[in-house]
N, C-alpha and C positions, 0 to 999 in steps of 0.2 A: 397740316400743310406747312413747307416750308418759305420763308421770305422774299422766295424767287418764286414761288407758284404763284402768291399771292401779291406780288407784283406786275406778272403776264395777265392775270385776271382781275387787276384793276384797272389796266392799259385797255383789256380785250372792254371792257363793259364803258370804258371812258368815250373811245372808239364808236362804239353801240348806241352811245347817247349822242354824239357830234353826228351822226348819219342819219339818226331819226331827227334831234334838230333842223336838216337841211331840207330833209324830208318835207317836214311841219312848215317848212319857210317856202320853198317853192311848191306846193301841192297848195299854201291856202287857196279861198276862193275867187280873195281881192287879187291874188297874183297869176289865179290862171289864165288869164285873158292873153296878157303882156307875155306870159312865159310862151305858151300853144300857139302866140299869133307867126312868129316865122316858120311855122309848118305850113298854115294856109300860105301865106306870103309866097310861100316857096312857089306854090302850083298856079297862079294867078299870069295868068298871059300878059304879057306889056302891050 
């Protein structure tokens, strides 16, 4: 492989880690509450 492949495919897997990071940050358990509550919020009559 050349210096440029192996550059796209350390971008492309860097990429792949920051998304699954974000992933792991909003999907814990302590934070689904706080993330899902403006869904219900939304449907709630005034």
């Amino acid at each position: 492989m050349t210096f440029k492949a192996w550059l796209y495919f350390g971008f492309t897997a860097i990429l792949a880690l920051v998304l699954a990071a974000v992933m792991v940050y909003f999907f814990r358990s302590k934070r689904k509450d706080r993330v899902e509550s403006p869904k219900y919020r939304m449907l709630d009559d005034d």
